[in-house]
CHARMM-style PDB file with segment names, atoms N, HN, CA, C and O in Angstrom:
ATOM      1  N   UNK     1     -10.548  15.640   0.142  1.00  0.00      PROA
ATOM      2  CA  UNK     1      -9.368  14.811  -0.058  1.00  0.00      PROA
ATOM      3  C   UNK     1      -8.950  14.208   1.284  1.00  0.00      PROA
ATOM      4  O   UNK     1      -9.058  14.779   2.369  1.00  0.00      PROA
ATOM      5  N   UNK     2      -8.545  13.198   1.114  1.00  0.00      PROA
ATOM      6  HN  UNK     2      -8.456  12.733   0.232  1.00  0.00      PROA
ATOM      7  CA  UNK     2      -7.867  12.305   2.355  1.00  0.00      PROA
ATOM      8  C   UNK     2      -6.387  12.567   2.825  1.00  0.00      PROA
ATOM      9  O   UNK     2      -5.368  12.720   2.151  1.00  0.00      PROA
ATOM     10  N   UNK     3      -6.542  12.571   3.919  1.00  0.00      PROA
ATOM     11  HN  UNK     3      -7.370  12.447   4.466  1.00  0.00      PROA
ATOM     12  CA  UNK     3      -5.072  12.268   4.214  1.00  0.00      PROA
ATOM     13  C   UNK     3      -4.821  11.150   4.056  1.00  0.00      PROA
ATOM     14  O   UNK     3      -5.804  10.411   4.119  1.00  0.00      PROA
ATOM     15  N   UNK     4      -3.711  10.597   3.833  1.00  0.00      PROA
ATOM     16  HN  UNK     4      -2.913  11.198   3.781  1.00  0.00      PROA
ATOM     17  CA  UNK     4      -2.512   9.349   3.895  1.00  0.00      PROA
ATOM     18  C   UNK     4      -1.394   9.736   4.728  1.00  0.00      PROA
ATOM     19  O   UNK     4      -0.579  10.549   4.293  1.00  0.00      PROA
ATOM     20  N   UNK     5      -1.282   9.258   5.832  1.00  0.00      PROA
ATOM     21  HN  UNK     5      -1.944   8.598   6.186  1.00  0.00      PROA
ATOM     22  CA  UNK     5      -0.202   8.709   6.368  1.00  0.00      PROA
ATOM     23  C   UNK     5       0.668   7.631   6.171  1.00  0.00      PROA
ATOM     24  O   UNK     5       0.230   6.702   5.494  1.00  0.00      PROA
ATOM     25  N   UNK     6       1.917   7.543   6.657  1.00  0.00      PROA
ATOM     26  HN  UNK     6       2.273   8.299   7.207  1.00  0.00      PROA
ATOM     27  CA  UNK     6       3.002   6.068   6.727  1.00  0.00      PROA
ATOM     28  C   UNK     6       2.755   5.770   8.065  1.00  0.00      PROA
ATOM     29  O   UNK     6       2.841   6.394   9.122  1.00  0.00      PROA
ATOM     30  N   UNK     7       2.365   4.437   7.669  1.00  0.00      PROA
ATOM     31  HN  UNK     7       2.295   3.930   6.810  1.00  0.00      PROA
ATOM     32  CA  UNK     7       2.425   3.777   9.563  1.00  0.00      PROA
ATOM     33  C   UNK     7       3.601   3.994  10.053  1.00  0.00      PROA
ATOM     34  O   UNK     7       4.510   4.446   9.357  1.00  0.00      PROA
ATOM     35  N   UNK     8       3.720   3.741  11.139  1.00  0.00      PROA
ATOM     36  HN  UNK     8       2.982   3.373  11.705  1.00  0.00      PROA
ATOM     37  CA  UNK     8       4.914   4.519  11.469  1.00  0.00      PROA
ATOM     38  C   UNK     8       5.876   3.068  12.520  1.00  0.00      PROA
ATOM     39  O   UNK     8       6.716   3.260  13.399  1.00  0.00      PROA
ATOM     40  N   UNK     9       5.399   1.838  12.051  1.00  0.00      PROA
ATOM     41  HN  UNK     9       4.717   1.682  11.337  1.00  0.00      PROA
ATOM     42  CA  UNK     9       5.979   0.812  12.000  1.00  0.00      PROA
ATOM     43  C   UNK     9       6.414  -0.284  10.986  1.00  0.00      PROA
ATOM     44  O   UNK     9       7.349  -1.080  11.063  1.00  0.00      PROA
ATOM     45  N   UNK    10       5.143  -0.044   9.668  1.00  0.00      PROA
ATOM     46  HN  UNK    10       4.382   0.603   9.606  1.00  0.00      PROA
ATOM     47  CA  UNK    10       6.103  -0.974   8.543  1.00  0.00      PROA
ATOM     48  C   UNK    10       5.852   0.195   7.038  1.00  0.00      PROA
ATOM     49  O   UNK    10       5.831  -0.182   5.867  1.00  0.00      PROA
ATOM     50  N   UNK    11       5.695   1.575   7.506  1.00  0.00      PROA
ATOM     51  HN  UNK    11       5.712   1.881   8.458  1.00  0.00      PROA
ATOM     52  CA  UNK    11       5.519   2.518   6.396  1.00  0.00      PROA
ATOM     53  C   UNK    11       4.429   2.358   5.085  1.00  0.00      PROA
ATOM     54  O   UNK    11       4.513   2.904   3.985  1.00  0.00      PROA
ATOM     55  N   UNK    12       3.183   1.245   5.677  1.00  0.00      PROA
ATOM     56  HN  UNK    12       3.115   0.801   6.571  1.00  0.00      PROA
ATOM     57  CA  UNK    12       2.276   0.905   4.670  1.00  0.00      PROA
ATOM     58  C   UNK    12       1.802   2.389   4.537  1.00  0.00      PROA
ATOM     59  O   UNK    12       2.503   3.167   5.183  1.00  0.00      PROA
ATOM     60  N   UNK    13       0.430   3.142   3.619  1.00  0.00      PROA
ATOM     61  HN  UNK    13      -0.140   2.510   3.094  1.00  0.00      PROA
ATOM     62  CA  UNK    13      -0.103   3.916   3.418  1.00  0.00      PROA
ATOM     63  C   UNK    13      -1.005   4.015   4.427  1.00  0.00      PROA
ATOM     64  O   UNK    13      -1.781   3.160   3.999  1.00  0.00      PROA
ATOM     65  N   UNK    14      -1.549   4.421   5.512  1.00  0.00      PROA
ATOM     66  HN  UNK    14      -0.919   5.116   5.859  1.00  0.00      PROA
ATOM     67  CA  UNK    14      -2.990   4.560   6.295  1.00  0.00      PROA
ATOM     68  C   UNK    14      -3.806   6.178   5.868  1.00  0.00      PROA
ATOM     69  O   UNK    14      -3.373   7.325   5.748  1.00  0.00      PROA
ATOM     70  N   UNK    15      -5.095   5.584   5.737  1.00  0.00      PROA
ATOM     71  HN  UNK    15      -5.447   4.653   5.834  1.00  0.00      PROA
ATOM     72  CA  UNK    15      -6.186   7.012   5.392  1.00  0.00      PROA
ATOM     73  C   UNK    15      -5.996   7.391   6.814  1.00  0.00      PROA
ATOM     74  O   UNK    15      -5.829   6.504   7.652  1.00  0.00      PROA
ATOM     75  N   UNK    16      -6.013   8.889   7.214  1.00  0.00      PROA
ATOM     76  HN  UNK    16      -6.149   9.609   6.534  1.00  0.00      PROA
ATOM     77  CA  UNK    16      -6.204   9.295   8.402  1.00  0.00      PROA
ATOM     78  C   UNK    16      -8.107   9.718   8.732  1.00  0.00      PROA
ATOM     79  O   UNK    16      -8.567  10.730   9.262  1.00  0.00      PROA
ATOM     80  N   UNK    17      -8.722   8.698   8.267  1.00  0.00      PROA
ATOM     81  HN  UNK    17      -8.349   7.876   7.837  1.00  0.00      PROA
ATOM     82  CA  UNK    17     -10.323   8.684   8.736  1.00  0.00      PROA
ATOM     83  C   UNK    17     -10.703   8.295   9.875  1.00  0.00      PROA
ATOM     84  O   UNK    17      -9.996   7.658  10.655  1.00  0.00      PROA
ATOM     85  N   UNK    18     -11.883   8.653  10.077  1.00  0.00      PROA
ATOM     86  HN  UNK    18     -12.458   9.170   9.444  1.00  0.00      PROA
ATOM     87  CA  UNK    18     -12.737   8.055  11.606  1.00  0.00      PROA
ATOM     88  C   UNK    18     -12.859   5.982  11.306  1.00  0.00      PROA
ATOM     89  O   UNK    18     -12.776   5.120  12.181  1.00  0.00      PROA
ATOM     90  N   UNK    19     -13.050   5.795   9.938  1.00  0.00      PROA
ATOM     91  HN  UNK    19     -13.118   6.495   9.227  1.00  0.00      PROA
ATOM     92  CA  UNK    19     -13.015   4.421   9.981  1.00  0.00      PROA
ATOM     93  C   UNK    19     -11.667   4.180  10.079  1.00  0.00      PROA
ATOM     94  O   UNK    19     -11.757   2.965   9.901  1.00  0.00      PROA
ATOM     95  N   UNK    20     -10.466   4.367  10.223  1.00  0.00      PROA
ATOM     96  HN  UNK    20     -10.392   5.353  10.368  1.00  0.00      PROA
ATOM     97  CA  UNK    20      -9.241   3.697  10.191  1.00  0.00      PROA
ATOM     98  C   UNK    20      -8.989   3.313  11.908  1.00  0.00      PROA
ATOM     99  O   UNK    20      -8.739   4.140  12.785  1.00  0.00      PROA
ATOM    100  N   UNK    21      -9.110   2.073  12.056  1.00  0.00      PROA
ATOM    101  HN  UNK    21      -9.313   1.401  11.344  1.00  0.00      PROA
ATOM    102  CA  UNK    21      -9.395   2.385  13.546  1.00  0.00      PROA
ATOM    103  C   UNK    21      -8.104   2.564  14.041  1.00  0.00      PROA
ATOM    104  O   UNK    21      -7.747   3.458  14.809  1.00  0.00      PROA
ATOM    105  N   UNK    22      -7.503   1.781  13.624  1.00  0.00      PROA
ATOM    106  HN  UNK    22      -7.793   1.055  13.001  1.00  0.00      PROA
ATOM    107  CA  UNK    22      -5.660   1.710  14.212  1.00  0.00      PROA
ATOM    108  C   UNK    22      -4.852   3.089  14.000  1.00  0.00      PROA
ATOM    109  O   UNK    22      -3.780   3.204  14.595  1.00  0.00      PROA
ATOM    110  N   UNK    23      -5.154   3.783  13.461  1.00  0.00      PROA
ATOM    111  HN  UNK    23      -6.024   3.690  12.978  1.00  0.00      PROA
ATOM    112  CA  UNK    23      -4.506   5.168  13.088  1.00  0.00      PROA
ATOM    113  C   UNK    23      -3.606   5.482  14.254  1.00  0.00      PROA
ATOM    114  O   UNK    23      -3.809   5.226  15.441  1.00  0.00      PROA
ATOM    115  N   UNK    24      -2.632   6.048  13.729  1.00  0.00      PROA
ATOM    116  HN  UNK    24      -2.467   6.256  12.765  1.00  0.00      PROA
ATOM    117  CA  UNK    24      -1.509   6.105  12.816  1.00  0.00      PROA
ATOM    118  C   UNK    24      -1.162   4.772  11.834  1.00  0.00      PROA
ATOM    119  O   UNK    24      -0.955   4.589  10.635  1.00  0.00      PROA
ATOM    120  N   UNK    25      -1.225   3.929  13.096  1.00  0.00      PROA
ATOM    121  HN  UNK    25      -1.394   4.077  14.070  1.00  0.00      PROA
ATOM    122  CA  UNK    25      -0.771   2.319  12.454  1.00  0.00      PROA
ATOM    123  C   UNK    25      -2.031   1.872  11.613  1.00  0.00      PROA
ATOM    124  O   UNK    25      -3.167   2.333  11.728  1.00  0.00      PROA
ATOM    125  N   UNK    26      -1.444   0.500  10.406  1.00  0.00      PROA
ATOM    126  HN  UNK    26      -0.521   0.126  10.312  1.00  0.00      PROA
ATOM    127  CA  UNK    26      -2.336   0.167   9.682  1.00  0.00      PROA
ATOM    128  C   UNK    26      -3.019  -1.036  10.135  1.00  0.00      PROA
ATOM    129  O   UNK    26      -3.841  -1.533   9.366  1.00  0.00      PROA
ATOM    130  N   UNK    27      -2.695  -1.862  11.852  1.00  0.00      PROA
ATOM    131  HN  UNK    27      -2.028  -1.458  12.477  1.00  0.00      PROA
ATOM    132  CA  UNK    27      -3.288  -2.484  12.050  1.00  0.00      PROA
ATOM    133  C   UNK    27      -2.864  -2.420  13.297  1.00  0.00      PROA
ATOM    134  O   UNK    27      -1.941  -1.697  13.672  1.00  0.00      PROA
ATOM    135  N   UNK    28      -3.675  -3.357  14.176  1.00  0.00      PROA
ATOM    136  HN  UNK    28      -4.425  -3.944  13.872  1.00  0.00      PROA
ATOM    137  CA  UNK    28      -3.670  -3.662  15.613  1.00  0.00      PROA
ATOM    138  C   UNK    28      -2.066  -4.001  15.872  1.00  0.00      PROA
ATOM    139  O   UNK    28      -1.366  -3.204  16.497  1.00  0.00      PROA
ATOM    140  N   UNK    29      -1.440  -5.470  15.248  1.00  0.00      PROA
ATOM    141  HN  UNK    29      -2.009  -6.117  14.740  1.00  0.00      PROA
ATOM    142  CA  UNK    29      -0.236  -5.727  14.944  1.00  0.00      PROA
ATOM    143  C   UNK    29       1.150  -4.597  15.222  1.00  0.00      PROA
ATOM    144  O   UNK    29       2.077  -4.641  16.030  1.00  0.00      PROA
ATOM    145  N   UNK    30       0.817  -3.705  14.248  1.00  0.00      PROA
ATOM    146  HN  UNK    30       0.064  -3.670  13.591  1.00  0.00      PROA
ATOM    147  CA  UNK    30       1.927  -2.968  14.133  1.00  0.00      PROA
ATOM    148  C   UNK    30       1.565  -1.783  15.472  1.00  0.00      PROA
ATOM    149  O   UNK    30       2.531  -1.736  16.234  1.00  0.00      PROA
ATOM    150  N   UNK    31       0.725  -1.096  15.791  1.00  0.00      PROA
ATOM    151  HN  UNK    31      -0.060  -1.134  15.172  1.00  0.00      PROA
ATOM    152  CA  UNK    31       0.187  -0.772  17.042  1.00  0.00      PROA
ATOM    153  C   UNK    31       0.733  -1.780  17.993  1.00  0.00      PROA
ATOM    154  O   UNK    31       1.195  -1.146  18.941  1.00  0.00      PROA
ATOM    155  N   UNK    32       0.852  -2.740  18.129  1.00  0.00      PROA
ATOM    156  HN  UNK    32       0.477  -3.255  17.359  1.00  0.00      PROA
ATOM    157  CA  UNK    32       1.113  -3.565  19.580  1.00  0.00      PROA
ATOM    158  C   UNK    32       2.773  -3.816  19.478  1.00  0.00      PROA
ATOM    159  O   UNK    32       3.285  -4.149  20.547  1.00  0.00      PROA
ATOM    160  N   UNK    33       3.742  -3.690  18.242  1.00  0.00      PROA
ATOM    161  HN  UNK    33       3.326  -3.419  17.374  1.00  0.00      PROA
ATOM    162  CA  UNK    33       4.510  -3.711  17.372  1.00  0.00      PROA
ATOM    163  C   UNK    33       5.367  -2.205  18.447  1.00  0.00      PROA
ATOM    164  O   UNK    33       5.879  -2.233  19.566  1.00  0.00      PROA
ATOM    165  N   UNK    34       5.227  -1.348  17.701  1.00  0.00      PROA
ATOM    166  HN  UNK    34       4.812  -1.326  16.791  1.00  0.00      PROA
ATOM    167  CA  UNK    34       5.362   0.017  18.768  1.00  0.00      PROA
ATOM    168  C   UNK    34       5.098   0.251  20.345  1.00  0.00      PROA
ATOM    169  O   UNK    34       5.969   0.710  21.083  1.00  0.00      PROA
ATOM    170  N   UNK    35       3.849  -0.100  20.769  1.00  0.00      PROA
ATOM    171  HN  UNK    35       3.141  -0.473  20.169  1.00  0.00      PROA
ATOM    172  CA  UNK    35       3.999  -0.379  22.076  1.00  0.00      PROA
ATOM    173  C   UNK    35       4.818  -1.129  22.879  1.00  0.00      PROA
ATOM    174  O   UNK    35       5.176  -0.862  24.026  1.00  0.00      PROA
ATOM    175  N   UNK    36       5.191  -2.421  21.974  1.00  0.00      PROA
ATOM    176  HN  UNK    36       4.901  -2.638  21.043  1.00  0.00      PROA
ATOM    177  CA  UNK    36       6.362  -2.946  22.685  1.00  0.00      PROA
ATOM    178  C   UNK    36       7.532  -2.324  22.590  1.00  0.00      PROA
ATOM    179  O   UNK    36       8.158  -2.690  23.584  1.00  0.00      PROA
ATOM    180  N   UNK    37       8.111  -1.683  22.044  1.00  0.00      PROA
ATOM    181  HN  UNK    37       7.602  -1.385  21.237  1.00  0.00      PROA
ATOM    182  CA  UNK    37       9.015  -1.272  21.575  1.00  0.00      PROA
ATOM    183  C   UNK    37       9.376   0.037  22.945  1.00  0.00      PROA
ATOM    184  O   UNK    37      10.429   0.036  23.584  1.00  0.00      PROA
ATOM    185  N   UNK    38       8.358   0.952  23.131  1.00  0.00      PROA
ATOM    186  HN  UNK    38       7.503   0.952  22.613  1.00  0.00      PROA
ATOM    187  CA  UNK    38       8.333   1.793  24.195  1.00  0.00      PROA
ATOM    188  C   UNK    38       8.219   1.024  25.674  1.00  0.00      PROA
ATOM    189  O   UNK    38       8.515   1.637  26.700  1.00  0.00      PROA
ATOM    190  N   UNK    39       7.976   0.278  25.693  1.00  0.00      PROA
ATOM    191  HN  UNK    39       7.735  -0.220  24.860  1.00  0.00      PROA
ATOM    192  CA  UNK    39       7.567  -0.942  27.011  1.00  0.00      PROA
ATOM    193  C   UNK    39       9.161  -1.533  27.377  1.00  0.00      PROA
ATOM    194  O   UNK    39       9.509  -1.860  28.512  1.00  0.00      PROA
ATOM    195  N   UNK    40      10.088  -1.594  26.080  1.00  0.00      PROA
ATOM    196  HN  UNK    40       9.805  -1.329  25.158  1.00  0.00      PROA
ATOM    197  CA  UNK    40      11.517  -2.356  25.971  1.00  0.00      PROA
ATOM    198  C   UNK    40      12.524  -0.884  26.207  1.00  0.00      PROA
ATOM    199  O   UNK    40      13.715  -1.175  26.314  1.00  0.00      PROA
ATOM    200  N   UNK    41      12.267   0.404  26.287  1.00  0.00      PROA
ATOM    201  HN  UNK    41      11.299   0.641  26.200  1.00  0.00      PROA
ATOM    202  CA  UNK    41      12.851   1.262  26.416  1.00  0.00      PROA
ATOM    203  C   UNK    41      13.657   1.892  25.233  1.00  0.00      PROA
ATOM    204  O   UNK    41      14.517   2.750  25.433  1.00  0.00      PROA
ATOM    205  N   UNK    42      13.339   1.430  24.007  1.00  0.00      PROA
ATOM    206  HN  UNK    42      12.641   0.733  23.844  1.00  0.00      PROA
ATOM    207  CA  UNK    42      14.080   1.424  22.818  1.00  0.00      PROA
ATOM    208  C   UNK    42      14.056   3.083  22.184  1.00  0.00      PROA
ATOM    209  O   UNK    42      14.932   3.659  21.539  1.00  0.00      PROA
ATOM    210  N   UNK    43      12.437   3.682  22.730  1.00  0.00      PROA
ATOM    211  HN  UNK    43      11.726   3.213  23.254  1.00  0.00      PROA
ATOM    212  CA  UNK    43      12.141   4.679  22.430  1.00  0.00      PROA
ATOM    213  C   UNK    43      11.849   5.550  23.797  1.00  0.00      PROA
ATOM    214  O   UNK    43      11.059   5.416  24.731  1.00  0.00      PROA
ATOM    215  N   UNK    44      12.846   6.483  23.470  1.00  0.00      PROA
ATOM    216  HN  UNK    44      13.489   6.592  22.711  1.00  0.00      PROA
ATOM    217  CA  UNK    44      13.088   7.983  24.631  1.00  0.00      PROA
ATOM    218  C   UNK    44      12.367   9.119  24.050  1.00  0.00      PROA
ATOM    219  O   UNK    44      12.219   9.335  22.848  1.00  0.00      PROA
ATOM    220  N   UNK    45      11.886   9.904  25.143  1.00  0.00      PROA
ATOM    221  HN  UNK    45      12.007   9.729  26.120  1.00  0.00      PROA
ATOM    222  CA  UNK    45      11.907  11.133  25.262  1.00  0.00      PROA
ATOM    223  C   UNK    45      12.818  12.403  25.457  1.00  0.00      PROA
ATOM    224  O   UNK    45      12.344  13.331  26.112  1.00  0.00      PROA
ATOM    225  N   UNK    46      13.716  12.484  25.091  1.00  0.00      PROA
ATOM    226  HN  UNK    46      14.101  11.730  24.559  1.00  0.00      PROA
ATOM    227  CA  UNK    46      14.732  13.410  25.641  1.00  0.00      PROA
ATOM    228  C   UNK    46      14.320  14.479  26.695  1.00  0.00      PROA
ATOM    229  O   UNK    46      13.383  15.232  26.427  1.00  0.00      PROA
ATOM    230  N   UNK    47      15.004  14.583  27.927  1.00  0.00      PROA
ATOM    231  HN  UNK    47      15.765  13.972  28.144  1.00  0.00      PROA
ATOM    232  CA  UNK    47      14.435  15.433  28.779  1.00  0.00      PROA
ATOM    233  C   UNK    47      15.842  16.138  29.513  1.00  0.00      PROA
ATOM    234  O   UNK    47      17.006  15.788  29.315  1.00  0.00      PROA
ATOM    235  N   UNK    48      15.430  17.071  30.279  1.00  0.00      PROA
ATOM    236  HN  UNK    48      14.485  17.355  30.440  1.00  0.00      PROA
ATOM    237  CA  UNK    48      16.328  17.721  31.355  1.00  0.00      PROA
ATOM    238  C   UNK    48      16.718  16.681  32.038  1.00  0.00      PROA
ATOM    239  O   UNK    48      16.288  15.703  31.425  1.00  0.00      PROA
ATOM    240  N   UNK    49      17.434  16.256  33.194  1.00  0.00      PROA
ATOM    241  HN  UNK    49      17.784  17.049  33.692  1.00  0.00      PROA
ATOM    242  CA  UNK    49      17.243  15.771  34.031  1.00  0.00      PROA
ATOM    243  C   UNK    49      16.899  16.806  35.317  1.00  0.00      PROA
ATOM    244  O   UNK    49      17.300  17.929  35.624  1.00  0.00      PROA
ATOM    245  N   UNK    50      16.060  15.958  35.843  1.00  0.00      PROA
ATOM    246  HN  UNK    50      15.735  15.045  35.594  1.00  0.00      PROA
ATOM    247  CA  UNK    50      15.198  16.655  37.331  1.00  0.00      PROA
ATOM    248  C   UNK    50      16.103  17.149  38.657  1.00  0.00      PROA
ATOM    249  O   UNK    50      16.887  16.434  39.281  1.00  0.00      PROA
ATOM    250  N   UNK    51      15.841  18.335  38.883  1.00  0.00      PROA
ATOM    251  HN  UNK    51      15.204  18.917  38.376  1.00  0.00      PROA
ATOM    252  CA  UNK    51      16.475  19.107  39.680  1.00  0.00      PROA
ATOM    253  C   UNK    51      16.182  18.678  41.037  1.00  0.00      PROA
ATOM    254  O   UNK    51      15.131  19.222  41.377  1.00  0.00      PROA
ATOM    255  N   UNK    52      16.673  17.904  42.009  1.00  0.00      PROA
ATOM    256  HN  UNK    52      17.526  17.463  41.733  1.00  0.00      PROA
ATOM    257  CA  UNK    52      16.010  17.120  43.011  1.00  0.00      PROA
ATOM    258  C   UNK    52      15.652  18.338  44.234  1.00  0.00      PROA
ATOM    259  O   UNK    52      14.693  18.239  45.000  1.00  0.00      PROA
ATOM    260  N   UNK    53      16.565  19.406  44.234  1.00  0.00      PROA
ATOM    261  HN  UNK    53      17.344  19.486  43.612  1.00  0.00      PROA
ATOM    262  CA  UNK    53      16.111  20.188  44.838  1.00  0.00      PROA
ATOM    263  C   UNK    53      14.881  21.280  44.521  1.00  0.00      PROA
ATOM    264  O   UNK    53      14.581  21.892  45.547  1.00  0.00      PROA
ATOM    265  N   UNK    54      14.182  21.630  43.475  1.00  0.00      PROA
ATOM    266  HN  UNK    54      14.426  21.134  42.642  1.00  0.00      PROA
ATOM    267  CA  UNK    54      13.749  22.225  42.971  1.00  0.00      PROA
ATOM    268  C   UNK    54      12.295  21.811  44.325  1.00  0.00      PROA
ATOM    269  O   UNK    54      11.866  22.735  45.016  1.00  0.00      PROA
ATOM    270  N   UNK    55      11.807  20.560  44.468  1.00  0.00      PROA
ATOM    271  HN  UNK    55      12.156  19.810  43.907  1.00  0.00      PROA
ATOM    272  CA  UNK    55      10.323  20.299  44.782  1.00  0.00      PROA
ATOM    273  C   UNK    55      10.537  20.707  46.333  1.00  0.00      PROA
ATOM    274  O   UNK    55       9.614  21.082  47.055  1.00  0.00      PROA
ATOM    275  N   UNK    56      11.653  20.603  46.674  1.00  0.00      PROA
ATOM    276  HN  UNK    56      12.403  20.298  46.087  1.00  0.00      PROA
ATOM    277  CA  UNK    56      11.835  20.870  47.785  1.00  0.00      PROA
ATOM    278  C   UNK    56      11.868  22.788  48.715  1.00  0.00      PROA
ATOM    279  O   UNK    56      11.537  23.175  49.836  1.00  0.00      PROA
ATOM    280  N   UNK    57      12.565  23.620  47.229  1.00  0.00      PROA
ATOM    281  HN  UNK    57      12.834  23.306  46.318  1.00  0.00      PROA
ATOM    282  CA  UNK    57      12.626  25.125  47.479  1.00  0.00      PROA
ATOM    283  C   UNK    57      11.091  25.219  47.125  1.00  0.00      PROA
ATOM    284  O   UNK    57      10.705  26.332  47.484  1.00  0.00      PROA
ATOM    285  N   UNK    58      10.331  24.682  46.710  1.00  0.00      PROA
ATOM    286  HN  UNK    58      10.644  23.779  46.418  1.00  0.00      PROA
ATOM    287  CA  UNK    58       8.656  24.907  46.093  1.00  0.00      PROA
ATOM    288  C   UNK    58       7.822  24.441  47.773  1.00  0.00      PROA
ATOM    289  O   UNK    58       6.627  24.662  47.973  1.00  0.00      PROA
ATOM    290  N   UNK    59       8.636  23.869  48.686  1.00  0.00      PROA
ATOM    291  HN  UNK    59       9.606  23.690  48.524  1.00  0.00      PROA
ATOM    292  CA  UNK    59       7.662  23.416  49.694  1.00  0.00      PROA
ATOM    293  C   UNK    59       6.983  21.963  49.745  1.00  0.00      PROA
ATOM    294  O   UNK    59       6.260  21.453  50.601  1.00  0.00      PROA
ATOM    295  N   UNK    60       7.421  21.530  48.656  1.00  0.00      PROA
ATOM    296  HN  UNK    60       8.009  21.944  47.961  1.00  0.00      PROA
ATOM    297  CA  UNK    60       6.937  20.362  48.702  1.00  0.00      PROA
ATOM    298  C   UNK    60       8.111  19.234  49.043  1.00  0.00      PROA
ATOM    299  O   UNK    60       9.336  19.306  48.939  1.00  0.00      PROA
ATOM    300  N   UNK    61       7.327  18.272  49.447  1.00  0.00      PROA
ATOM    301  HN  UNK    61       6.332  18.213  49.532  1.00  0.00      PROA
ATOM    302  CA  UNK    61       8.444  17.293  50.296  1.00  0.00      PROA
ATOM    303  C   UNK    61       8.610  15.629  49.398  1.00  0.00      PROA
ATOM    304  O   UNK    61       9.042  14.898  50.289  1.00  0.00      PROA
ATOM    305  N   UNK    62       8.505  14.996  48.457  1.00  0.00      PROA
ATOM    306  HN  UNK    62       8.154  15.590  47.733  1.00  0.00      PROA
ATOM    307  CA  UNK    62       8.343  13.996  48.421  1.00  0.00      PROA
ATOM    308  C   UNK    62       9.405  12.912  48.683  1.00  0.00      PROA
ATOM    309  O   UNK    62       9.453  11.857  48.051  1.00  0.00      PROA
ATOM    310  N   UNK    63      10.056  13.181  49.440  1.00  0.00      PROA
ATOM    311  HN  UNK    63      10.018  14.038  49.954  1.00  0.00      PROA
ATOM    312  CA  UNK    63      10.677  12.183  50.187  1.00  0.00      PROA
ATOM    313  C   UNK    63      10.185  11.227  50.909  1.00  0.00      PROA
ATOM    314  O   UNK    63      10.884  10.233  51.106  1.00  0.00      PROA
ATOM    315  N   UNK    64       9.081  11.300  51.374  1.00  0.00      PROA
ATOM    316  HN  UNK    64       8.513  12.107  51.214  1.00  0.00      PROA
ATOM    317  CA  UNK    64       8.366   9.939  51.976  1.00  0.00      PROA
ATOM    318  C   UNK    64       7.350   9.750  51.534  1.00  0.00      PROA
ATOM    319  OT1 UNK    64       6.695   8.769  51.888  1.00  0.00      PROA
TER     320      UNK     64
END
């Protein structure tokens, strides 16, 4: 049995096969569709924010 996925830009059906080349997405389109979208900042990662001292008690310097 196949998987089916929802693209995960216009919610068509995609087989999750070795021929589906665009997988997740159901085409190049909606793939380039999402990439822009992460490129425009629209889509986050939620994170900590970075402890600026942390690299520094570790010995490491990246200040210059």
């Amino acid at each position: 049995m196949t998987t089916v996925v929802k693209c995960p830009t216009c919610s068509r059906p995609v087989e999750w096969t070795a021929e589906s080349r665009w997988r997740p997405f159901c085409s190049e389109r909606c793939k380039l569709i999402d990439l822009g979208q992460w490129a425009e900042g629209r889509y986050t990662v939620p994170c900590e924010p970075a402890d600026p001292r942390a690299d520094s008690e570790n010995g490491q310097d990246f200040t210059h």
